[in-house]
C-alpha positions in Angstrom: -0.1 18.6 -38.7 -3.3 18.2 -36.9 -4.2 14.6 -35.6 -7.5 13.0 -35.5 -7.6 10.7 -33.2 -10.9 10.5 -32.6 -11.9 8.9 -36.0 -8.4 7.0 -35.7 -9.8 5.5 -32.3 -13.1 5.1 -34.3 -11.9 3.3 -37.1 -10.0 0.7 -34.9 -13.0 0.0 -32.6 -15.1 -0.9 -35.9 -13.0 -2.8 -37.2 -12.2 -4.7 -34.1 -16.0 -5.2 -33.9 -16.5 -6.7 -36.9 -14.3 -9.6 -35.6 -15.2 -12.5 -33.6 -14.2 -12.7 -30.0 -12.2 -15.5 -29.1 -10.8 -14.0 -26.3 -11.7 -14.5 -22.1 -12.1 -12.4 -19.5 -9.5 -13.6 -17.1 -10.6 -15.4 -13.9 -7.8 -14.9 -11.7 -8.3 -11.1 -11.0 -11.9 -11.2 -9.4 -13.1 -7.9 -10.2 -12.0 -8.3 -13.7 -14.0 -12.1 -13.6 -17.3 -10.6 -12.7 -17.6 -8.0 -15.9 -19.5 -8.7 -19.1 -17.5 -10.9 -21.9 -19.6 -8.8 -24.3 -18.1 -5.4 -23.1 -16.1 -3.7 -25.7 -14.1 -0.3 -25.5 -10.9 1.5 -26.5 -9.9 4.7 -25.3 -7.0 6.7 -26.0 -5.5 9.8 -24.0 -3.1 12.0 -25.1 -0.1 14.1 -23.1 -2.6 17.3 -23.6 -5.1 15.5 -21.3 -7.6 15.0 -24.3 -9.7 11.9 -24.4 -10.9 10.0 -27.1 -13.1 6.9 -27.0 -15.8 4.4 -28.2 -17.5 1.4 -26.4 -17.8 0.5 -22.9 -15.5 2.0 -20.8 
C-alpha cells in the first residue's frame, strides 16, 4: 500500500486554514514571542527521511 502523504499533509493544512485562529503565540519562550501570529505550516517526516510540507516552516 503506497501512502500519500503529501496530499494527506495538504488536505489538513487547508482545512486548518479555512479556520479562524484563536490561538497565541506564546510569550514566555522569546524567540518563539517575536515570530508572526499569521505564520502557518505543518510538516511531516517520515522514518525514510522523506519530507512533506505546506506553509511557513
Amino acid at each position: 500500500m503506497q501512502n500519500n502523504y503529501a496530499q494527506i499533509i495538504s488536505n489538513i493544512y487547508a482545512d486548518i486554514l479555512s479556520k479562524e485562529n484563536l490561538g497565541k503565540v506564546p510569550d514566555y519562550i522569546p524567540e518563539i514571542a517575536c515570530i508572526d501570529e499569521d505564520k502557518f505550516g505543518v510538516c511531516f517526516s517520515d522514518l525514510k527521511e522523506n519530507n512533506f510540507g505546506n506553509g511557513d516552516f
